[in-house]
N, C-alpha and C positions, 0 to 999 in steps of 0.2 A: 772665520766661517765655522760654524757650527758641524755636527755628525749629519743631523738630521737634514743641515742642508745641503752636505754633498751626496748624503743617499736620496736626496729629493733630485740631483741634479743626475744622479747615474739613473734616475729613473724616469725621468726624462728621456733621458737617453734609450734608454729600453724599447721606450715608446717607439722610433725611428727604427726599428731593427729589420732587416730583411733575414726572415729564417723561416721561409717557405716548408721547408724540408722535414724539420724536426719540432717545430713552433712554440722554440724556446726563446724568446728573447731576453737576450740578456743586453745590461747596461753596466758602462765604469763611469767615473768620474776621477780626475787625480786633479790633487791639489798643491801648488806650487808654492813658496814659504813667501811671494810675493802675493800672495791671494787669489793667483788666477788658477781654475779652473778650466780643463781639458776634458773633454767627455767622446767616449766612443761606444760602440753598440754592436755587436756583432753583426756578420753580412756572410752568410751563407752561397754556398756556389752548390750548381747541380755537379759537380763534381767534389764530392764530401770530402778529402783531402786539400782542397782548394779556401774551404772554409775559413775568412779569420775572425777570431774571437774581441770581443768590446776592448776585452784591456790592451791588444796588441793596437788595434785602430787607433786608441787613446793615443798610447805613446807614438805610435807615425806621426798624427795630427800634430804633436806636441815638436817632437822633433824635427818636423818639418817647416815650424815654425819660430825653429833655430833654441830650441829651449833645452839647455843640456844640464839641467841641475834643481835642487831645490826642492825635488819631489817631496812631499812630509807626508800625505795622507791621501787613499786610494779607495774607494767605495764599489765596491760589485754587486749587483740584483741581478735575480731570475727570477722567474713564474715556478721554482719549485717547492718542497713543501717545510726544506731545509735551507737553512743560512748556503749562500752558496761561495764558495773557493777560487780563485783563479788557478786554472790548469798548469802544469808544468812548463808547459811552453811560456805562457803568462807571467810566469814568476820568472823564468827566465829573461825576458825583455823588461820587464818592469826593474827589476836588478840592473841591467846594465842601464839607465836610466837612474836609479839609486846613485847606482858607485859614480856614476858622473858626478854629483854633486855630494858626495859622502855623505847619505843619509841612508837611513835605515825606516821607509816609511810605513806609519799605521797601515794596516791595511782591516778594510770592515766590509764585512763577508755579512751580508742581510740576505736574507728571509725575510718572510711573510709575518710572523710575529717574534722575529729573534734579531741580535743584532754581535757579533761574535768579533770584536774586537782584536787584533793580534798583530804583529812586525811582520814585514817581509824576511828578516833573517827567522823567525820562528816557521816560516814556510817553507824558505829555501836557505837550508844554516850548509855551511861552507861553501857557496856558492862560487861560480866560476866566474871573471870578469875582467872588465876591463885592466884591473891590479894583477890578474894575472898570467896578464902577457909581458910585463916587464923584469 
């Protein structure tokens, strides 16, 4: 699978979002070493703490569907004016989903006319995990 068609599929995804509040929708896509594709969109609660973000959905849907490994490449849109980032929380869950399957995956942070390429250990470099609880 191409870049373009996992940020077509995170943007998809975007599409589906429930964020009444802030009216940002955003989209992920993760892509699995077996080809499959997991897509999630954030969903807003009137209690803004309560909020969860596309790439956390991603990985429940994922792992709820018993997928513990394999992760290789991650794709994140927003309606902002900049390439946009997964939140600290985000790269935290996303990580523990890595270290399941010892990978260290792409992750592509798009924009509107940008596309910003980079590793999840380049966003979260010493990161805390499943390896370091034993």
């Amino acid at each position: 699978m191409s870049d373009d068609d996992l940020i077509a599929a995170a943007r998809g995804a975007a599409a589906n979002s429930y964020s009444p509040y802030s009216n940002f929708a955003v989209g992920a896509a993760l892509l699995f070493a077996d080809g499959s594709v997991v897509t999630g969109t954030n969903i807003e609660n009137a209690s803004y703490g309560l909020a969860l973000c596309a790439e956390t959905v991603a990985v429940s849907k994922a792992m709820a569907d018993g997928v513990r490994g394999g992760l290789v490449a991650v794709a994140v849109t927003g309606p902002g004016e900049m390439p946009i980032t997964p939140c600290g929380r985000c790269r935290q869950v996303l990580n523990e989903l890595a270290q399941l399957g010892g990978t260290d995956p792409a992750i592509l942070c798009v924009g509107p006319d940008e596309v910003r390429r980079t590793t999840l250990t380049a966003l979260l470099p010493d990161a805390f995990g499943p390896a370091s609880l034993v």
